[in-house]
PDB file of the backbone (N, CA, C, O) and the ligand in Angstrom, with CONECT records:
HET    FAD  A 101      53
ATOM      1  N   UNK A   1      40.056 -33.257  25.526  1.00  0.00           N
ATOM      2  CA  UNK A   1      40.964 -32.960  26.630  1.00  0.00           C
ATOM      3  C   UNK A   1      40.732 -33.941  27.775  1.00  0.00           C
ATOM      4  O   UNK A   1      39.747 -34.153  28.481  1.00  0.00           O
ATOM      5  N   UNK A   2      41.783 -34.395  27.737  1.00  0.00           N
ATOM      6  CA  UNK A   2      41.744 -35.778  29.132  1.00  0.00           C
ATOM      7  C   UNK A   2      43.357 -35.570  30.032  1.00  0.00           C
ATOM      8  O   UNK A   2      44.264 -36.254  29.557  1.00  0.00           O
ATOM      9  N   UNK A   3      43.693 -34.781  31.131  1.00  0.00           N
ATOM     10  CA  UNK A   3      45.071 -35.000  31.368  1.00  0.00           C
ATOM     11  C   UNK A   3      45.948 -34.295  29.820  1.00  0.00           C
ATOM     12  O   UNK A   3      46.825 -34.967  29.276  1.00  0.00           O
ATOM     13  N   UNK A   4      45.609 -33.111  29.359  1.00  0.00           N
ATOM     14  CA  UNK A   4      46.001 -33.282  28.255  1.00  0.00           C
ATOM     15  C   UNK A   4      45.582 -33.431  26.899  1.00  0.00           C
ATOM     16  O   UNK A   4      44.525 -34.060  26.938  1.00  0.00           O
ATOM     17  N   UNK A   5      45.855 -33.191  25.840  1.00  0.00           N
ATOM     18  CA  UNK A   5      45.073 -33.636  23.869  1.00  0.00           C
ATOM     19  C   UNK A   5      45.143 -34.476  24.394  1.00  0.00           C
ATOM     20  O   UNK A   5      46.018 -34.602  25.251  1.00  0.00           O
ATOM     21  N   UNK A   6      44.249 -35.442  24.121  1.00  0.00           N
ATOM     22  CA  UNK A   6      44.184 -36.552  23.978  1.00  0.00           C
ATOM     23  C   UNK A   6      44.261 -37.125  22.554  1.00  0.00           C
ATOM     24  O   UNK A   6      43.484 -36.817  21.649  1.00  0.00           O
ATOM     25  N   UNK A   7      45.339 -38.039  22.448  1.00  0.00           N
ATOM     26  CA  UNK A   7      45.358 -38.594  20.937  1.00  0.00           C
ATOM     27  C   UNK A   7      45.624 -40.238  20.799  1.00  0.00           C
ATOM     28  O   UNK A   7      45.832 -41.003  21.742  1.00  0.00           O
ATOM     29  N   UNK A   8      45.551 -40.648  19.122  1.00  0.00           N
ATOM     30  CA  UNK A   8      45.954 -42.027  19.307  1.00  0.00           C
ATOM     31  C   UNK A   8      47.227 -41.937  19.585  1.00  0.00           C
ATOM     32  O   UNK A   8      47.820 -41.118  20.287  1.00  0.00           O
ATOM     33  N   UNK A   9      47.802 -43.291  18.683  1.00  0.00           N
ATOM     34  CA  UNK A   9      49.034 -43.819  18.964  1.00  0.00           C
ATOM     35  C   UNK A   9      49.595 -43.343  17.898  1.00  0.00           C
ATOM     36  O   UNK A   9      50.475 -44.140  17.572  1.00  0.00           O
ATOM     37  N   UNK A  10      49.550 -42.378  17.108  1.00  0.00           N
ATOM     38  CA  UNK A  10      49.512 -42.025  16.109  1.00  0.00           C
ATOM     39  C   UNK A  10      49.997 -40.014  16.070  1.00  0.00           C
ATOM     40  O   UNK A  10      50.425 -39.270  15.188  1.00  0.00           O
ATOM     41  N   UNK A  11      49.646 -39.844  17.431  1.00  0.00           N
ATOM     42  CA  UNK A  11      49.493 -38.419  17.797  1.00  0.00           C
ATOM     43  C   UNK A  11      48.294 -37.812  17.056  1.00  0.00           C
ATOM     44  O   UNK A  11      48.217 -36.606  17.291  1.00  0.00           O
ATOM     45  N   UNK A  12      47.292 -38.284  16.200  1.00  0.00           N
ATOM     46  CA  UNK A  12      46.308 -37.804  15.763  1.00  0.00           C
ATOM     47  C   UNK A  12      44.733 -37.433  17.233  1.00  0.00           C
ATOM     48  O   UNK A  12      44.054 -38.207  17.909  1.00  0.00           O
ATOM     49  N   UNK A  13      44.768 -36.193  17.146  1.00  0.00           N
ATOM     50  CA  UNK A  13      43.274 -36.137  17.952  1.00  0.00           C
ATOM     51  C   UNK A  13      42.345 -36.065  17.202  1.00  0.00           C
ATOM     52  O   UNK A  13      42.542 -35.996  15.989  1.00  0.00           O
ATOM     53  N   UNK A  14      41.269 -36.063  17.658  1.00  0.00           N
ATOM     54  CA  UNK A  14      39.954 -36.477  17.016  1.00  0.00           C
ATOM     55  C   UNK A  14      39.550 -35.828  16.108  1.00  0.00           C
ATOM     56  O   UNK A  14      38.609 -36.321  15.486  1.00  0.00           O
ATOM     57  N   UNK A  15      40.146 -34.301  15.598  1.00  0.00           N
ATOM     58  CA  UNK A  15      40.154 -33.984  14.196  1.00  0.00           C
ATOM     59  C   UNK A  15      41.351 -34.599  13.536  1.00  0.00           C
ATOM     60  O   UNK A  15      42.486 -34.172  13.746  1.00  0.00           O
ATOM     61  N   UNK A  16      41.070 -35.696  12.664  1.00  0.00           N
ATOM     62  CA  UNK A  16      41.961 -36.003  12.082  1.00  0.00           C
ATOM     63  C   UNK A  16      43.476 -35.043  11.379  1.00  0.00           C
ATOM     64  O   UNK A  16      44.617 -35.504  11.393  1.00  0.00           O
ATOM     65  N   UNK A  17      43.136 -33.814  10.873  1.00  0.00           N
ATOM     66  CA  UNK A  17      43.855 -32.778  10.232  1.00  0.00           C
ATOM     67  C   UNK A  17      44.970 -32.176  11.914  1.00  0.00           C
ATOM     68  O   UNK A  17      45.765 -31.254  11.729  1.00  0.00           O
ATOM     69  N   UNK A  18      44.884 -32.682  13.075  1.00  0.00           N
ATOM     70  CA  UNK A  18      44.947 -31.906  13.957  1.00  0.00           C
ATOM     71  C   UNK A  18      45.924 -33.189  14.506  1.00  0.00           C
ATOM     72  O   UNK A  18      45.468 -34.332  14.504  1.00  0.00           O
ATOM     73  N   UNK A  19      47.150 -32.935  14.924  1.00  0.00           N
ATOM     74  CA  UNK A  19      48.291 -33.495  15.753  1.00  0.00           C
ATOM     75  C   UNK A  19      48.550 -32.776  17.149  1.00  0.00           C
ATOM     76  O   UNK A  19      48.353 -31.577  17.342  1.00  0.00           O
ATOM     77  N   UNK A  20      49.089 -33.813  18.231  1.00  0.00           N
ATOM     78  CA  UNK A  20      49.729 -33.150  19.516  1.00  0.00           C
ATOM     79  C   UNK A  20      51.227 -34.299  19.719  1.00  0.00           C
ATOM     80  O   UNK A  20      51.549 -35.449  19.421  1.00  0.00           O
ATOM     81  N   UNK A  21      51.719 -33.259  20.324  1.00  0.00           N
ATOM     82  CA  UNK A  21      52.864 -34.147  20.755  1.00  0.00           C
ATOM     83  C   UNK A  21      53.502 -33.240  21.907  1.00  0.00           C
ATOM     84  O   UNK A  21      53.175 -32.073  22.122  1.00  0.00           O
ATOM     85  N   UNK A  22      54.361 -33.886  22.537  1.00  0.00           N
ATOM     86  CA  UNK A  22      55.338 -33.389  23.298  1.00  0.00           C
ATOM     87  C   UNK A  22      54.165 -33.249  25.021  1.00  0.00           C
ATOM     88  O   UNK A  22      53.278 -34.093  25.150  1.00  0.00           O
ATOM     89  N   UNK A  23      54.308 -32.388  25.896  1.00  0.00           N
ATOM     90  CA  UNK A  23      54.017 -32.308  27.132  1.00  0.00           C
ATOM     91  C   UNK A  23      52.496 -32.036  26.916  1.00  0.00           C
ATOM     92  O   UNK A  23      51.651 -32.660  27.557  1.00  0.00           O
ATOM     93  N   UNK A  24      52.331 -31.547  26.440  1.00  0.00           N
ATOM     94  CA  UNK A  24      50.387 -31.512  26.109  1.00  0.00           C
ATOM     95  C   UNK A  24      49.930 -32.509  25.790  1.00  0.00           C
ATOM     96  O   UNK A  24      48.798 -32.790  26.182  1.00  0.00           O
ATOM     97  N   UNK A  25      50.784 -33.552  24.816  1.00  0.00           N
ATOM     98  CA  UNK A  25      49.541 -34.804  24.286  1.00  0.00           C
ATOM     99  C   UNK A  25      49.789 -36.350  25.446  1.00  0.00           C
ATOM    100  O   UNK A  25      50.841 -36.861  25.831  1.00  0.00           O
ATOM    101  N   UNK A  26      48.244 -36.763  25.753  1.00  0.00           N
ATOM    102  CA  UNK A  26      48.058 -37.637  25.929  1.00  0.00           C
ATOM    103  C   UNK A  26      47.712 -38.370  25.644  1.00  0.00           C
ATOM    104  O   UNK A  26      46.546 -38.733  25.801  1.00  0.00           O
ATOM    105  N   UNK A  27      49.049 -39.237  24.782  1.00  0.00           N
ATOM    106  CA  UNK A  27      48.714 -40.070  23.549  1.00  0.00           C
ATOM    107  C   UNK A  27      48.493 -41.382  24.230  1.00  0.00           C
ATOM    108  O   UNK A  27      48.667 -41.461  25.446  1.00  0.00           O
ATOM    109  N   UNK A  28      48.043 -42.636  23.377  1.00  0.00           N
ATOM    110  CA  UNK A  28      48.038 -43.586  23.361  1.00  0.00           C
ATOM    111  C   UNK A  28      48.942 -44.568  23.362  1.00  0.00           C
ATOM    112  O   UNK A  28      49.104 -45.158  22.294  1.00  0.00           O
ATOM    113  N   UNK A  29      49.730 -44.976  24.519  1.00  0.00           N
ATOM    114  CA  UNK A  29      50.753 -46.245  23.854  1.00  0.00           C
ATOM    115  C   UNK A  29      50.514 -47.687  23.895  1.00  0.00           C
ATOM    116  O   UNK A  29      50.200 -48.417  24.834  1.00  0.00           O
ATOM    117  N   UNK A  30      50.678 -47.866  22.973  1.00  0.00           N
ATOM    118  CA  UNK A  30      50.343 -49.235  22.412  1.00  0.00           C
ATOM    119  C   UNK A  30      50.894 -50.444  23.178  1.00  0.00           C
ATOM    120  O   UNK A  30      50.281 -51.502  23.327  1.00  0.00           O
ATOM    121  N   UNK A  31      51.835 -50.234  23.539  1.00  0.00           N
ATOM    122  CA  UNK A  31      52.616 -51.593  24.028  1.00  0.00           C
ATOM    123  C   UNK A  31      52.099 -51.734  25.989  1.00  0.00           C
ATOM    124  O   UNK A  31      52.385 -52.686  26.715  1.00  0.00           O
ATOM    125  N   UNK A  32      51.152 -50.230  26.482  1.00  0.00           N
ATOM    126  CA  UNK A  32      51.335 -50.135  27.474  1.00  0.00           C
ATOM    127  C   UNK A  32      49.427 -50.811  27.648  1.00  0.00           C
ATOM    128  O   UNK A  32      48.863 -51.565  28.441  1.00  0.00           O
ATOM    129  N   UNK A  33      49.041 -50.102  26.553  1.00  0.00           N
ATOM    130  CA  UNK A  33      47.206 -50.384  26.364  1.00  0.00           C
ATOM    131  C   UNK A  33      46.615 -49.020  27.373  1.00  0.00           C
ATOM    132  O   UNK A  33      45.710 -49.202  28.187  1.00  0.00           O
ATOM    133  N   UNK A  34      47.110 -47.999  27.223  1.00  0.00           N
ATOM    134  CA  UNK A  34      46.416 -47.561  27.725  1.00  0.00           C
ATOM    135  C   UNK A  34      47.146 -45.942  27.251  1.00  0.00           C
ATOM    136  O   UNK A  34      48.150 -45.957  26.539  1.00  0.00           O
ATOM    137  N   UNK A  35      46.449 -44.387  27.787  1.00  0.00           N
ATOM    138  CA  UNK A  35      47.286 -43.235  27.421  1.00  0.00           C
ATOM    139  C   UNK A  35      47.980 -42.934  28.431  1.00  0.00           C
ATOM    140  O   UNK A  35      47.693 -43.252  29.585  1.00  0.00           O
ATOM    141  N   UNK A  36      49.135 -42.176  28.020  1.00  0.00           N
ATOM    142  CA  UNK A  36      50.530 -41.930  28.713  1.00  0.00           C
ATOM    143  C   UNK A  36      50.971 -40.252  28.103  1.00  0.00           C
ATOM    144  O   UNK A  36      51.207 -39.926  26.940  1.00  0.00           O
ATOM    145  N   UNK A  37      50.972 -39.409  29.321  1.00  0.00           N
ATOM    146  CA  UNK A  37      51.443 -38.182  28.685  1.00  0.00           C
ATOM    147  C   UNK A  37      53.103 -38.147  30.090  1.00  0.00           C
ATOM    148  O   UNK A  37      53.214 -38.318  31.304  1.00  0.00           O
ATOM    149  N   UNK A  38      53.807 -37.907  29.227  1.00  0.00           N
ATOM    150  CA  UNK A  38      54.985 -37.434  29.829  1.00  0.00           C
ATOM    151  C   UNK A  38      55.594 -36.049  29.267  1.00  0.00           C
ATOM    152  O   UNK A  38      55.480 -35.407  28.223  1.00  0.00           O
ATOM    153  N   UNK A  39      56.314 -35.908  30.509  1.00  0.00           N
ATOM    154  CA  UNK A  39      57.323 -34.458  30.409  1.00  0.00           C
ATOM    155  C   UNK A  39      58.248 -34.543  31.181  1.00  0.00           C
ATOM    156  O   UNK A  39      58.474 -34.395  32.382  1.00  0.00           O
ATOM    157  N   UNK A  40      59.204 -35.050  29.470  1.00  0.00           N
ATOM    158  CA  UNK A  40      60.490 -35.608  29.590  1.00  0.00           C
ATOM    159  C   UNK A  40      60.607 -34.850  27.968  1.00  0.00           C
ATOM    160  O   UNK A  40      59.782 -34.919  27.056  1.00  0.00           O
ATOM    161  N   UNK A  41      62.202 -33.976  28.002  1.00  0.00           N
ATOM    162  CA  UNK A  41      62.862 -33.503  26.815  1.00  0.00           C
ATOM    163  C   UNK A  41      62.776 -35.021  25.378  1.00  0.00           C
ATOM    164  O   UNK A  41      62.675 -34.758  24.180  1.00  0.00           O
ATOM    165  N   UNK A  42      62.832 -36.137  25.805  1.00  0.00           N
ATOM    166  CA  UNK A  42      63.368 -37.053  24.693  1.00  0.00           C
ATOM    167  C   UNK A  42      61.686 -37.721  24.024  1.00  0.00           C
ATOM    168  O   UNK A  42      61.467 -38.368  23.000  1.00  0.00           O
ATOM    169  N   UNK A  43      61.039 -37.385  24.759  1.00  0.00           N
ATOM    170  CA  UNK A  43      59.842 -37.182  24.882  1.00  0.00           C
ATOM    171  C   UNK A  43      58.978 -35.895  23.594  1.00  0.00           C
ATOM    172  O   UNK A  43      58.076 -36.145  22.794  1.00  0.00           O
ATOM    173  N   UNK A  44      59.388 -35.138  23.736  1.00  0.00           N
ATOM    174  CA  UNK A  44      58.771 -33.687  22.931  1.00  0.00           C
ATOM    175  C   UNK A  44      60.101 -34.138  21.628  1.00  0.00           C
ATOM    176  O   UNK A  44      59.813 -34.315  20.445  1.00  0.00           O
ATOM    177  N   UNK A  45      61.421 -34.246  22.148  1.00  0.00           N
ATOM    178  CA  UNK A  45      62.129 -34.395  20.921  1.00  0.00           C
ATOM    179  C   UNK A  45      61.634 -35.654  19.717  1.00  0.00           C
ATOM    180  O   UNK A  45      61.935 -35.549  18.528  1.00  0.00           O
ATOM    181  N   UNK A  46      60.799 -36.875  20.306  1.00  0.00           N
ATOM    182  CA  UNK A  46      60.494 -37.991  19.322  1.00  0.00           C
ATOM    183  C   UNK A  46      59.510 -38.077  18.955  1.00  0.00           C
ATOM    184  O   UNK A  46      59.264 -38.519  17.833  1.00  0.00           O
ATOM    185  N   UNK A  47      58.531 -37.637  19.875  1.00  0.00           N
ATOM    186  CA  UNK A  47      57.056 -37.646  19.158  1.00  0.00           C
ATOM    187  C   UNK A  47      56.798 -36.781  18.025  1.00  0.00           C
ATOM    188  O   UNK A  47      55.945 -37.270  17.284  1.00  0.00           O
ATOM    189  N   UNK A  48      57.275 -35.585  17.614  1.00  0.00           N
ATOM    190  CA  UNK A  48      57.007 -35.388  15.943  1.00  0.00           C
ATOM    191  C   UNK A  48      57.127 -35.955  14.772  1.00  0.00           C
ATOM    192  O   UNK A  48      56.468 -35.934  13.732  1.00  0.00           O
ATOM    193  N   UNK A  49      58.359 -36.614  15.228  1.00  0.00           N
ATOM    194  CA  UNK A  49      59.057 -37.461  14.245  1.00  0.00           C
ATOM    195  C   UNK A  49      57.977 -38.492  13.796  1.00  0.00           C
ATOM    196  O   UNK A  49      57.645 -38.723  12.634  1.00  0.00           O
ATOM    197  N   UNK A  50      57.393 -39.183  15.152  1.00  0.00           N
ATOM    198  CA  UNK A  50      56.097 -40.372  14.866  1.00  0.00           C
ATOM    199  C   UNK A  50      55.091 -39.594  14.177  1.00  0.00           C
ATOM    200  O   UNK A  50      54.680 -40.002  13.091  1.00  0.00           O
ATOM    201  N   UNK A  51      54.533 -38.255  14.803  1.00  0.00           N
ATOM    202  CA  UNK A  51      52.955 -37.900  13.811  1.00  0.00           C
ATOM    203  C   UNK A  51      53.334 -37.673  12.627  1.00  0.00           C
ATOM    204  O   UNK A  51      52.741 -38.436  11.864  1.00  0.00           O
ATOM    205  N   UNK A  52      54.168 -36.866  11.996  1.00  0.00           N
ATOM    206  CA  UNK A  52      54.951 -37.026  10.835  1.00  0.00           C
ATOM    207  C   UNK A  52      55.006 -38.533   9.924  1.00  0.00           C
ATOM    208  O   UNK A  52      55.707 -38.620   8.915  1.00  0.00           O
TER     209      UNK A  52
HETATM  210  C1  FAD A 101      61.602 -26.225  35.738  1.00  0.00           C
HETATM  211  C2  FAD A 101      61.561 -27.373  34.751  1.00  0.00           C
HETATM  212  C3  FAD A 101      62.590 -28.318  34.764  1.00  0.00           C
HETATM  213  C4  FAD A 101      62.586 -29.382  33.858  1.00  0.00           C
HETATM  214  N1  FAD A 101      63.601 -30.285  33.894  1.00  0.00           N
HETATM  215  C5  FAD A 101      63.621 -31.293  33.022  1.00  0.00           C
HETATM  216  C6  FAD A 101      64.696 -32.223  33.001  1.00  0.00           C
HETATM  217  O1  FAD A 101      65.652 -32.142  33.801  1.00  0.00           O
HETATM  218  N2  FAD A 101      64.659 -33.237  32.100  1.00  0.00           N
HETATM  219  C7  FAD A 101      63.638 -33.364  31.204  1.00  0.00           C
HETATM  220  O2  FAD A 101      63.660 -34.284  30.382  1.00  0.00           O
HETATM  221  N3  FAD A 101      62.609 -32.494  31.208  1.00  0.00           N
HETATM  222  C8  FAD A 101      62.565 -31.473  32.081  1.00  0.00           C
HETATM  223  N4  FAD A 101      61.526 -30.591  32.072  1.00  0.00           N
HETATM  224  C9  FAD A 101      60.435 -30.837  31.125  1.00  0.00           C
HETATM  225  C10 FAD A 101      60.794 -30.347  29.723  1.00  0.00           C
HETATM  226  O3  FAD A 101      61.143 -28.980  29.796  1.00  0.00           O
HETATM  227  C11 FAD A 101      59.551 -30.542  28.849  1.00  0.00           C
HETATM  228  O4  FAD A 101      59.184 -31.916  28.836  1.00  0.00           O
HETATM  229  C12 FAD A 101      59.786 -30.077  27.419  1.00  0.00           C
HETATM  230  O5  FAD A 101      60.236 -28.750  27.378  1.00  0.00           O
HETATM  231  C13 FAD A 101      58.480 -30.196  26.648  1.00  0.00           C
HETATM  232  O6  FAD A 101      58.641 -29.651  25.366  1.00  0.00           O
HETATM  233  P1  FAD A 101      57.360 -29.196  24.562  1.00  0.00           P
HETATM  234  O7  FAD A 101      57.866 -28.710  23.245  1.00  0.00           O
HETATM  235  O8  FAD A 101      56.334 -30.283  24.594  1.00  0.00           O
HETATM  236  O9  FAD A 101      56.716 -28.001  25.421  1.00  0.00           O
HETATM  237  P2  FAD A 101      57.360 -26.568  25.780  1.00  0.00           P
HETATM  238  O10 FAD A 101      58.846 -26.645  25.860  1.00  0.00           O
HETATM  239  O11 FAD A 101      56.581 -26.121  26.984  1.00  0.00           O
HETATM  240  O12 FAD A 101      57.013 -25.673  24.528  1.00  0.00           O
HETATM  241  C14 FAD A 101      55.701 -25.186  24.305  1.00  0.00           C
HETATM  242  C15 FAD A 101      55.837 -23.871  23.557  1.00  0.00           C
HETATM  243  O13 FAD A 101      54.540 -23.427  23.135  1.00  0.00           O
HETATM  244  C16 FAD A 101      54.495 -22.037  23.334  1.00  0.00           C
HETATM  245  N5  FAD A 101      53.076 -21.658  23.410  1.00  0.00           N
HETATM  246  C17 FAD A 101      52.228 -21.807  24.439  1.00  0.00           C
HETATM  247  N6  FAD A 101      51.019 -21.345  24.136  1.00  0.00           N
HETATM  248  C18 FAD A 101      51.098 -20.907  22.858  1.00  0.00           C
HETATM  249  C19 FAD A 101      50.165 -20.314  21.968  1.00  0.00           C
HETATM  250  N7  FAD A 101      48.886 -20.100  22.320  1.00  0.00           N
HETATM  251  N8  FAD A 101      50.584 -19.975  20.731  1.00  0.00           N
HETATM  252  C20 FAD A 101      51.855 -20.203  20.353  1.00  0.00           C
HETATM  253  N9  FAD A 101      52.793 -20.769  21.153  1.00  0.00           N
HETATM  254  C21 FAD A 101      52.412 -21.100  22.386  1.00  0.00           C
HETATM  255  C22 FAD A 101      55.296 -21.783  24.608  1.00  0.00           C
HETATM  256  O14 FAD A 101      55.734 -20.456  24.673  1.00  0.00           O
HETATM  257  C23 FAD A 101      56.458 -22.756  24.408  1.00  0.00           C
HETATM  258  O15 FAD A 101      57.533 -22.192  23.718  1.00  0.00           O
HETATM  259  C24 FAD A 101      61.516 -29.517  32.945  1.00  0.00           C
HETATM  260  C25 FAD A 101      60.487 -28.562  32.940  1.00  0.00           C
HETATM  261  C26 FAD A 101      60.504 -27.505  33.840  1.00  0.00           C
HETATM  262  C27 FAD A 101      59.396 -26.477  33.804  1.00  0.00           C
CONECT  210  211
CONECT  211  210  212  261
CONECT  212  211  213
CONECT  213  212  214  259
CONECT  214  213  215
CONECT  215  214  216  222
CONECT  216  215  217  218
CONECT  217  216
CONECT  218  216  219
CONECT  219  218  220  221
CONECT  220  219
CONECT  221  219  222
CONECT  222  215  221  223
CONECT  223  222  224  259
CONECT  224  223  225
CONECT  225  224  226  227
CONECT  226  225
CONECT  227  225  228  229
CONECT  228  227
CONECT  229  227  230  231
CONECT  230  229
CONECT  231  229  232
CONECT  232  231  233
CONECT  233  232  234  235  236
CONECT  234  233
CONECT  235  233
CONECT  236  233  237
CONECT  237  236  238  239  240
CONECT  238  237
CONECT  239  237
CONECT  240  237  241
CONECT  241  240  242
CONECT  242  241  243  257
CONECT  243  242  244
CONECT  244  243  245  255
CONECT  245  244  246  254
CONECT  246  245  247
CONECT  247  246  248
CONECT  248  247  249  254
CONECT  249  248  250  251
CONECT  250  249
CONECT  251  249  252
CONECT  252  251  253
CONECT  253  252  254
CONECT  254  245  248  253
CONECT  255  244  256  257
CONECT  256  255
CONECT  257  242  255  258
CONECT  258  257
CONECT  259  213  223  260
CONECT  260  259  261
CONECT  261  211  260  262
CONECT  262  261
END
């Protein structure tokens, strides 16, 4: 817990078997280098699609 799950870029947290997404996860973005949690609807709507 950092601001949030903390996960990769991947939505995976540190139990591998274990995903976050949407307004709880503070995932990793890649293009930014650093973690980013937002709460924004298009936001919770796309990130499953990625841990998936
Ligand atoms: C007043 C308000 C206005 C907003 N306006 C906008 C806007 O204009 N535009 C925009 O893009 N975003 C807006 N947002 C943000 C947007 O609502 C969120 O980003 C989005 O709903 C996040 O979706 P989510 O699925 O991650 O979380 P949530 O929608 O919060 O869903 C989490 C779900 O988990 C459930 N839950 C919690 N604990 C447990 C538990 N222990 N067991 C089982 N279930 C549990 C909750 O009941 C809830 O249904 C607004 C938010 C608020 C509060």
């Amino acid at each position: 817990m950092d601001n949030g799950i903390v996960t990769d870029a991947h939505l995976r947290t540190s139990d591998p078997a274990v995903f976050a997404a949407g307004d709880v996860a503070n995932a990793f973005h890649p293009k930014l280098g650093r973690h980013l949690r937002v709460e924004h609807w298009a936001n919770a709507l796309h990130q499953p699609r990625t841990a998936a």
